[in-house]
Every structure is written in structure tokens, then in C-alpha cells.
C-alpha positions as a printed Julia matrix, in Angstrom:
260×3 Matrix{Float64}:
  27.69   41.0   -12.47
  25.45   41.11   -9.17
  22.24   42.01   -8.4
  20.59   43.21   -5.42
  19.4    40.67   -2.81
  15.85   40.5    -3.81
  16.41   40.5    -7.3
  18.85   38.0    -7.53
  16.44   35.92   -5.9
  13.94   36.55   -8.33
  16.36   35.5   -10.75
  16.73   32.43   -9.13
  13.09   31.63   -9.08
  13.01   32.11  -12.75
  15.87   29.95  -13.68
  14.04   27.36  -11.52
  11.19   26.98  -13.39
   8.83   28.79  -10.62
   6.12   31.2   -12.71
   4.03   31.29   -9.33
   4.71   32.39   -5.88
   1.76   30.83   -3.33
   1.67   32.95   -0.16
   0.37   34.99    2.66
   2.32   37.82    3.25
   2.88   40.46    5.94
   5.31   42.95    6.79
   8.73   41.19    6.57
   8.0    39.81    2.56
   7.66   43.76    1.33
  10.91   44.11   -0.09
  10.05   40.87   -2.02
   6.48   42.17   -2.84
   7.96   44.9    -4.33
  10.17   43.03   -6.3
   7.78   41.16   -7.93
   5.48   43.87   -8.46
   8.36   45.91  -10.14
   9.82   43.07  -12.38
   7.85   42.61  -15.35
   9.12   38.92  -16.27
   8.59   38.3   -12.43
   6.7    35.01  -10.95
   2.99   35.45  -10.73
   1.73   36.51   -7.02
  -1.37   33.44   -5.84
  -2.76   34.93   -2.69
  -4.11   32.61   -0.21
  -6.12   33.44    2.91
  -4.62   31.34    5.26
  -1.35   29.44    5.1
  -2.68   26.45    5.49
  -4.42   26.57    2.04
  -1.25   28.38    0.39
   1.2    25.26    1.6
  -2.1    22.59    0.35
  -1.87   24.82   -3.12
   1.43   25.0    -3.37
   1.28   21.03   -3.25
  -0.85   20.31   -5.59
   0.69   22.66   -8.05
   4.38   21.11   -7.5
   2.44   17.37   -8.18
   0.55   18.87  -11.01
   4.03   20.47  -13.19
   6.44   17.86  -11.75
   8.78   20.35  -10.29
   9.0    22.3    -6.8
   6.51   25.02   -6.1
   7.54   28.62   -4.17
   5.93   29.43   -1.27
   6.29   32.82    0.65
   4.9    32.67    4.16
   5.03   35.41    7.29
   7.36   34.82   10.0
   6.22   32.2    13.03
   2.92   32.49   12.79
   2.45   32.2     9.09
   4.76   29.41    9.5
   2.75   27.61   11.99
   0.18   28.03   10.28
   1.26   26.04    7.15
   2.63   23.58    8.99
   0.42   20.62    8.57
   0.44   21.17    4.94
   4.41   21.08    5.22
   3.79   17.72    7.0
   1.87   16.47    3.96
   4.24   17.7     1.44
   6.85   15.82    3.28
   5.05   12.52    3.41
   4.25   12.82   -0.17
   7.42   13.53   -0.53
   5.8    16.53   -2.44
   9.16   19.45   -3.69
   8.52   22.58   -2.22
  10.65   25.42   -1.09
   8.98   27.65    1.28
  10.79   31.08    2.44
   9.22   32.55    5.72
  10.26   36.43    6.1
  11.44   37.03    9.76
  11.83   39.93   11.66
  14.78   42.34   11.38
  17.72   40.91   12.82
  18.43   44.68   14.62
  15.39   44.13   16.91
  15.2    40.06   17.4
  17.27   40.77   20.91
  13.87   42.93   21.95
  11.74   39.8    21.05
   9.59   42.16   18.31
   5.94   40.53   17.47
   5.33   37.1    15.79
   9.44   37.04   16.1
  10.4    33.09   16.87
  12.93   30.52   16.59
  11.59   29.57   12.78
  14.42   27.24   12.0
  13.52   25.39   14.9
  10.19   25.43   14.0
  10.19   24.22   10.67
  12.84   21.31   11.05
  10.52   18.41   12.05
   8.27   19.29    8.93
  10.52   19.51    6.34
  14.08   17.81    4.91
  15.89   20.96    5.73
  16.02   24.24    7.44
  18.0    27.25    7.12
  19.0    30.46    8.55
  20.2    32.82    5.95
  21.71   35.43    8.18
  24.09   37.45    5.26
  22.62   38.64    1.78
  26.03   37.2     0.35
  24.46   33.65    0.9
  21.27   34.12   -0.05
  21.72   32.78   -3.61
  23.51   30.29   -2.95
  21.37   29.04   -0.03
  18.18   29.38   -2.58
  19.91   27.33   -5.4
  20.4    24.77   -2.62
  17.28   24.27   -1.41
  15.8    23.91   -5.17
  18.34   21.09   -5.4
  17.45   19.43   -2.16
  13.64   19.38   -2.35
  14.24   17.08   -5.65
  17.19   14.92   -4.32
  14.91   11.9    -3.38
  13.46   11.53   -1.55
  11.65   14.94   -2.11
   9.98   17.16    0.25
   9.69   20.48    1.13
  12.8    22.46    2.03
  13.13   25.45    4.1
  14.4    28.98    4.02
  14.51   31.99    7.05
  15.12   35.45    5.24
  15.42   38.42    8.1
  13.41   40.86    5.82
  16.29   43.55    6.56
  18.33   41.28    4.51
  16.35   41.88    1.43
  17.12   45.44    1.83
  21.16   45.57    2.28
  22.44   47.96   -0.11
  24.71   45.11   -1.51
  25.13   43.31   -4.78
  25.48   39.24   -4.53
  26.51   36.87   -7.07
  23.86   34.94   -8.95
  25.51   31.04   -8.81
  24.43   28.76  -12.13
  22.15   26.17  -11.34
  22.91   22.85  -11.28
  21.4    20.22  -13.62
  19.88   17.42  -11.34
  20.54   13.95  -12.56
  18.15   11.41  -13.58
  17.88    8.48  -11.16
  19.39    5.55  -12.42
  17.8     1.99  -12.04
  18.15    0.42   -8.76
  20.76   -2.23   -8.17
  19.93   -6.0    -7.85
  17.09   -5.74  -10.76
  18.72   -9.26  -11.98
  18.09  -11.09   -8.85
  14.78   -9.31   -8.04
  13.59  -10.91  -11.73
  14.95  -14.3   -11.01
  13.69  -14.61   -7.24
  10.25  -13.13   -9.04
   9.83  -15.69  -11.93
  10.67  -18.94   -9.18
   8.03  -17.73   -6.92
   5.16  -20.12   -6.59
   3.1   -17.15   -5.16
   4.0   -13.95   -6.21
   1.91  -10.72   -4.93
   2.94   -7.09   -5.7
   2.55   -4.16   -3.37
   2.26   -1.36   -5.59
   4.24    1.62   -3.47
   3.88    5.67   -4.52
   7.05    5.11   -6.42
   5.59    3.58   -9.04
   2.99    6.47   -9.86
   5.17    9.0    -8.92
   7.98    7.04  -11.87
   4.94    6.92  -14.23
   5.62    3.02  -14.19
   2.22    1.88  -13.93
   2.34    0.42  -16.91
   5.31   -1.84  -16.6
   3.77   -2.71  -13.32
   0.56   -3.83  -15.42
   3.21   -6.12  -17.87
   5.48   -7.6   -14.77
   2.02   -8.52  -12.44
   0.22  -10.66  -15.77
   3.86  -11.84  -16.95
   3.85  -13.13  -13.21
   0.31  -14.43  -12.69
   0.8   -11.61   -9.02
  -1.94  -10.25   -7.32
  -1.32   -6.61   -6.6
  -2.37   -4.96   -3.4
  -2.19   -1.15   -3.07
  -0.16    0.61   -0.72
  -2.18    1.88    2.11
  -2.33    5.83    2.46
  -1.43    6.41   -1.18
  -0.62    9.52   -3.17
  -0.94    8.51   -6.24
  -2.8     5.94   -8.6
   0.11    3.02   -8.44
  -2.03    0.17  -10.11
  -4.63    0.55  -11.83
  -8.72   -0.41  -11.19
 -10.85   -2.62  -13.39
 -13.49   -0.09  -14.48
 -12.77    1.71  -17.78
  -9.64    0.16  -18.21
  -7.48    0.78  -21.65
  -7.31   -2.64  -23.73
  -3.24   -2.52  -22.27
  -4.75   -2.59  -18.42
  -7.22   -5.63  -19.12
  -5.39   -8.64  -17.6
  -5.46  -11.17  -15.13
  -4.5    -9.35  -12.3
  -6.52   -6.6   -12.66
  -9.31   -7.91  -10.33
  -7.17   -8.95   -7.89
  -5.97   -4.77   -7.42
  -9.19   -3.87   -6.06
């Protein structure tokens, strides 16, 4: 059975996990006001002054749950505006995806205010950009994007919704989603071991993968089985290796000094 545009992206947004929307809105992200306001299961609304703090929320809050945040910003300006946080998510390879409402498609040839080329706009920030220019692909264009900003490497993924499209008397198809698949281990994890334990000199560069795998731990076991200093990756997200201070009795090892 279908459902309206703006509900069946509400829909979505549940069956994603999302129970908060971060935004800014304006004019063209009414229709989806609306729809939140009128649904009474619907995603809770966090208004944010500016974009750039919505996108920096909206970050944080992805980290935080382990699973892409929703942002709702307004058309090119709103979008500009939350670009450098889009430029963070993307280097912390942070899952977001961030719908921007644009103008209605009727008046875009008269060049209407805050009206721009969002797509193009977006792209360098982000894994993905997309146009959604027919309510029929809405859904599936949503479900996509939710599957894209967790495909590693994540990042923020984005959406362009004309905010007439929200309003086409029309019902659309709601697709399933689409279980993601665990990561398996890497290839060459044999070899890696064996080149590791011949090494007269091992050192470790603990990399955001490791805190963002929750393998600090077996990082802790491999550097002391090893006798390997560990040096932090410059620029880091997360905590990858741990410090000396306040360790847990499992932290206190060789190698722990040589991490600072």
C-alpha cells in the first residue's frame, strides 16, 4: 500500500533507526514540518540556530548511537551554511544523511530566492549527491542514501527534495530496507602476523579504525605480545590507544608509555 510522499519518508526515517531530525528550516521543509508535527510516532524536531551547529550536532549524535543522524537543512544557503560541518563528518567519516528542501521546480527557470545548483554544491563535501526530481523515487533514493552513508567508508550522504515534491497528490511505494552486512576481517591477517612477530623493531600506528572497531583492546594485547611502541595517528577522532593515567589493570603494559 503507498503513502504520500512525506509520509513515506517519515516511514523511512523510522525504520532507520532516526528518533531525531537536527535542522534549520525555512519555507521549502513545511510539508515535512507538518508531517512531523502531525505524526504522533514521528522523529523528534532538534532546532538549531544556524546550520553550522545543526550539521556539528548531528555529528556528534550519529558518533554517540553508532548509526547515521537526519539532518533537514534550507535550500543553498542553509546548505552552505553547514558545509564545513559536512566537511568534518566526511573526514570522520561520520554517517549522516542530510536532505536540503529546494525551491519549487515550477519557478527554478525564474531563478526564485536562495534557489541554487545544491547538488553541485554539496558534492565535494559529501560521498554522494542527489537530485530527487519525481516523488516516485523519493523512497527509494532515501533508503539509498541510509545504505551509503554506512558502506565504509562512511560519511555524510546527500539528498535535494524540490519542496513541491512533498506535496504531489501521489502515493509511492515504501521499499524494505536492506540489512547492511558486517565487515568481515581484512585479507592477508596471516602474513601481517608473521611479518609482525619477525620484526626486530616493531612500532604500531594506531589509525581511527581501531576506535571506531572498538579494538583498542586487542591493540593493547598485539603491541605488549610484540614488545611495539605505538604512536597515535595525527588528527584523530577517536581514542585509538590508550594513555597511561588511570589505566584499567588490562591497559597496564609495556607499551603503554611509549603511546604518549
Amino acid at each position: 500500500m503507498g503513502r504520500r510522499p512525506a509520509l513515506a519518508l517519515l516511514d523511512i526515517l523510522r525504520g532507520e533507526g532516526v528518533d531525531r531530525v537536527f535542522g534549520n528550516p525555512g519555507t521549502t521543509e513545511l510539508l515535512f514540518l507538518a508531517a512531523l508535527a502531525e505524526t504522533a510516532d514521528a522523529p523528534a524536531y532538534v532546532l538549531g540556530i544556524h546550520e553550522g551547529a545543526v550539521v556539528s550536532m548531528a555529528d556528534g549524535y550519529a558518533r554517540a548511537i553508532r548509526r547515521p543522524a537526519f539532518v533537514s537543512l534550507h535550500i543553498a544557503a542553509g546548505l552552505a551554511n553547514g558545509l564545513i560541518g559536512l566537511l568534518n563528518a566526511r573526514r570522520s567519516r561520520t554517517p549522516l544523511v542530510v536532505m536540503a528542501g529546494q525551491q519549487d521546480r515550477r519557478h527554478l527557470q525564474q531563478d526564485p530566492m536562495l534557489s541554487g545548483d545544491l547538488v553541485a554544491l554539496a558534492r565535494p563535501a559529501v560521498k554522494a549527491a542527489v537530485d530527487v526530481q519525481h516523488a516516485r523515487d523519493l523512497p527509494l533514493a532515501v533508503r539509498r542514501a541510509f545504505a551509503l552513508a554506512v558502506r565504509p567508508p562512511a560519511g555524510p550522504v546527500f539528498l535535494s527534495v524540490p519542496m513541491d515534491l512533498l506535496a504531489e497528490d501521489t502515493e509511492v511505494e515504501v521499499p524494505p530496507r536492506t540489512p547492511t552486512p558486517r565487515a568481515g576481517p581484512a585479507a592477508g591477517l596471516d602474513r601481517a602476523a608473521v611479518l609482525l612477530g619477525r620484526a626486530a623493531r616493531p612500532a604500531i600506528v594506531a589509525g581511527d579504525g581501531v576506535g571506531r572497531d572498538d579494538a583498542v583492546r586487542a591493540l593493547v594485547r598485539v603491541a605488549e605480545t610484540c614488545g611495539a611502541p605505538v604512536h597515535h595517528q595525527p588528527m584523530a577522532d577517536c581514542l585509538d590507544f590508550p594513555g597511561e593515567v588511570g589505566l584499567p589493570a588490562t591497559f597496564q603494559g609495556k607499551t603503554s608509555s611509549a603511546s604518549q
